[in-house]
ZADO-1210 file (C-alpha; in nm, 4 decimals, padded with zeros to 6 digits):
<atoms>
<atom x="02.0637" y="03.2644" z="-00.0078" code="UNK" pos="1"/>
<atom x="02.2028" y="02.9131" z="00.1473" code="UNK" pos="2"/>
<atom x="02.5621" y="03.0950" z="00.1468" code="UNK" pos="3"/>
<atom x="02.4507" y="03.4310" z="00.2879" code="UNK" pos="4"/>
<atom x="02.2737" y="03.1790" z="00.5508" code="UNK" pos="5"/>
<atom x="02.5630" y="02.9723" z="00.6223" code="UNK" pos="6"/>
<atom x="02.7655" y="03.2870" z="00.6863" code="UNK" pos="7"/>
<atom x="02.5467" y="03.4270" z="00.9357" code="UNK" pos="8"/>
<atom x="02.5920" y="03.1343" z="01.1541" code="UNK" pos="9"/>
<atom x="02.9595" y="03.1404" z="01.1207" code="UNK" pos="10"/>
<atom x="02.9747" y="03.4624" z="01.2259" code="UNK" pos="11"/>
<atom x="02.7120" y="03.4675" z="01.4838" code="UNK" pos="12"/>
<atom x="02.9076" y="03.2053" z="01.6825" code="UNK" pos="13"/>
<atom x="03.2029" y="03.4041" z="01.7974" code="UNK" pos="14"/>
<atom x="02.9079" y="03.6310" z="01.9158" code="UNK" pos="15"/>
<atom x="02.7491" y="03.4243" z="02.0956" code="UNK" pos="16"/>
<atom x="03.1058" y="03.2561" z="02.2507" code="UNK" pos="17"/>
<atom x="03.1436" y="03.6473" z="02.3341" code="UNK" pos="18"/>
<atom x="02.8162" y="03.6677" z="02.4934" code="UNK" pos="19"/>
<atom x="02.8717" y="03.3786" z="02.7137" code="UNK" pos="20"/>
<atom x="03.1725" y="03.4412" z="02.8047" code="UNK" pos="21"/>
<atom x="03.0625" y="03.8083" z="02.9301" code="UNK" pos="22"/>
<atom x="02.7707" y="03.6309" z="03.1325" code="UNK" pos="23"/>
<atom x="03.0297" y="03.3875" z="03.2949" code="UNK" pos="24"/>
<atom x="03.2501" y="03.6602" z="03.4235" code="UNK" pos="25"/>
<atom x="02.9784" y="03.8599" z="03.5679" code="UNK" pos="26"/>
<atom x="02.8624" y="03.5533" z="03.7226" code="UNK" pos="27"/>
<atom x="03.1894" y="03.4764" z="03.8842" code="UNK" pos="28"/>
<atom x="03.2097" y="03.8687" z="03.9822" code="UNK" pos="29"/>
<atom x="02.8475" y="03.8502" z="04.1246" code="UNK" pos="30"/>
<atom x="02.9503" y="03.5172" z="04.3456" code="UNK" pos="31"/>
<atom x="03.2447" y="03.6760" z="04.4807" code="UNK" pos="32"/>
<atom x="03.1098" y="03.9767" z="04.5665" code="UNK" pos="33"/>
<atom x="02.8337" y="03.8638" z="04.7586" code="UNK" pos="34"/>
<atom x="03.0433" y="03.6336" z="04.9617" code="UNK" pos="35"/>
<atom x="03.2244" y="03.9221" z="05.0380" code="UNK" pos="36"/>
<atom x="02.9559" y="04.1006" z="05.1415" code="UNK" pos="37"/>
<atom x="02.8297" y="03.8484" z="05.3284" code="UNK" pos="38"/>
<atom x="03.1993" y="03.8175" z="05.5210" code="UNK" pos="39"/>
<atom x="03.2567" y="03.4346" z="05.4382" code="UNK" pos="40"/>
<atom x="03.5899" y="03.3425" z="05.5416" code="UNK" pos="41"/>
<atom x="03.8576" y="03.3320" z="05.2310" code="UNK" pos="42"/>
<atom x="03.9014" y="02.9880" z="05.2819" code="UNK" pos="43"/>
<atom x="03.5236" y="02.8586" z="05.2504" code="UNK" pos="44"/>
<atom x="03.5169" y="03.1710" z="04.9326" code="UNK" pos="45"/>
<atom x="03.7201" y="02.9433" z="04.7993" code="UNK" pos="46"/>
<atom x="03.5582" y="02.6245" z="04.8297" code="UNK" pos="47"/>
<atom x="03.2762" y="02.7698" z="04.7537" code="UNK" pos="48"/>
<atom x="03.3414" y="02.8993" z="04.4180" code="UNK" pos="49"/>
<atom x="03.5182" y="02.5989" z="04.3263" code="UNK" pos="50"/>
<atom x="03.1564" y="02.3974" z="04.3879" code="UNK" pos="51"/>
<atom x="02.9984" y="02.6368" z="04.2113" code="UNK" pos="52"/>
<atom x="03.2901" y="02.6397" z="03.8892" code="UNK" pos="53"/>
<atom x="03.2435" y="02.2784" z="03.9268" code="UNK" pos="54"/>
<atom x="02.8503" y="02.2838" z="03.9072" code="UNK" pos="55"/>
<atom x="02.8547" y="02.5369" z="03.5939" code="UNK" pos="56"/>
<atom x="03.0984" y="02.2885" z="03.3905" code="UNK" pos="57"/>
<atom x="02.9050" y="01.9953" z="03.4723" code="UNK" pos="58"/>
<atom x="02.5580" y="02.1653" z="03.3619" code="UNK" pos="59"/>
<atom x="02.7460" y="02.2495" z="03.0246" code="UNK" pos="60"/>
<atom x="02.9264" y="01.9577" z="02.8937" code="UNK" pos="61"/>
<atom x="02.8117" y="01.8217" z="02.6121" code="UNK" pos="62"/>
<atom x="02.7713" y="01.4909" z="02.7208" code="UNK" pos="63"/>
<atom x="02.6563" y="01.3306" z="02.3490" code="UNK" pos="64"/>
<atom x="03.0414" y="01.4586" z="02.2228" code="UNK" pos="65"/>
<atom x="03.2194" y="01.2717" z="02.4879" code="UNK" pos="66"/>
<atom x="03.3572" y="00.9173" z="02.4786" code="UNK" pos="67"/>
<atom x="03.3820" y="00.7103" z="02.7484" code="UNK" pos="68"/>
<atom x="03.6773" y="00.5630" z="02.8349" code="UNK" pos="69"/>
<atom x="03.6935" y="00.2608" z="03.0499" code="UNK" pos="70"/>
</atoms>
Protein backbone atom coordinates (compact mmCIF):
# COMPACT_ATOMS: atom_id res chain seq x y z
CA UNK A 1 0.00 0.00 0.00
CA UNK A 2 2.91 2.65 1.10
CA UNK A 3 4.51 1.87 -2.51
CA UNK A 4 1.29 2.03 -4.55
CA UNK A 5 0.96 5.45 -2.40
CA UNK A 6 4.29 6.75 -3.04
CA UNK A 7 3.74 6.16 -6.75
CA UNK A 8 0.70 8.06 -7.03
CA UNK A 9 2.40 11.13 -5.91
CA UNK A 10 5.22 10.67 -8.25
CA UNK A 11 3.13 10.50 -10.91
CA UNK A 12 0.57 12.98 -9.99
CA UNK A 13 3.26 15.70 -10.01
CA UNK A 14 4.03 15.96 -13.66
CA UNK A 15 0.15 16.37 -13.67
CA UNK A 16 -0.15 18.84 -11.71
CA UNK A 17 3.27 20.76 -13.31
CA UNK A 18 0.97 20.13 -16.54
CA UNK A 19 -1.97 21.66 -15.01
CA UNK A 20 -0.22 24.73 -13.99
CA UNK A 21 1.49 25.25 -16.65
CA UNK A 22 -1.88 25.15 -18.88
CA UNK A 23 -3.41 27.78 -16.32
CA UNK A 24 -0.28 30.07 -16.78
CA UNK A 25 -0.56 30.22 -20.50
CA UNK A 26 -4.16 30.96 -20.55
CA UNK A 27 -3.46 33.53 -18.09
CA UNK A 28 -0.84 35.20 -20.15
CA UNK A 29 -3.32 34.71 -23.32
CA UNK A 30 -6.24 36.24 -21.25
CA UNK A 31 -3.86 39.45 -20.23
CA UNK A 32 -2.89 40.04 -23.65
CA UNK A 33 -5.95 39.82 -25.13
CA UNK A 34 -7.74 42.11 -23.10
CA UNK A 35 -5.15 44.76 -23.44
CA UNK A 36 -5.72 44.38 -26.87
CA UNK A 37 -9.07 44.80 -26.67
CA UNK A 38 -8.86 47.49 -24.63
CA UNK A 39 -6.26 49.27 -27.38
CA UNK A 40 -3.29 49.84 -24.83
CA UNK A 41 -0.41 51.02 -26.65
CA UNK A 42 2.33 48.06 -27.42
CA UNK A 43 4.68 49.74 -25.44
CA UNK A 44 2.68 50.04 -21.98
CA UNK A 45 1.36 45.96 -23.20
CA UNK A 46 4.58 45.46 -22.54
CA UNK A 47 5.27 46.93 -19.34
CA UNK A 48 2.39 45.80 -18.30
CA UNK A 49 2.78 42.19 -18.66
CA UNK A 50 6.16 42.34 -17.44
CA UNK A 51 4.54 43.75 -13.85
CA UNK A 52 2.23 41.31 -13.98
CA UNK A 53 5.09 38.19 -14.96
CA UNK A 54 6.89 39.84 -12.24
CA UNK A 55 3.92 39.78 -9.66
CA UNK A 56 3.03 35.95 -10.55
CA UNK A 57 6.84 34.85 -9.80
CA UNK A 58 7.02 36.72 -6.73
CA UNK A 59 3.56 35.21 -5.34
CA UNK A 60 5.17 31.69 -6.17
CA UNK A 61 8.61 31.44 -4.92
CA UNK A 62 9.17 29.34 -2.40
CA UNK A 63 10.68 31.54 -0.13
CA UNK A 64 11.57 28.68 2.82
CA UNK A 65 13.96 26.91 -0.21
CA UNK A 66 15.91 29.99 -0.83
CA UNK A 67 19.17 31.12 0.78
CA UNK A 68 20.08 34.37 1.28
CA UNK A 69 23.05 35.59 0.14
CA UNK A 70 24.60 38.67 1.52
Amino acid sequence: MLIATSNFRVLRRPLESALNTLVGVLIVAVVRASMLYFGVPATSQQIVFGIVLIAAIALTIDRSKMRIVK
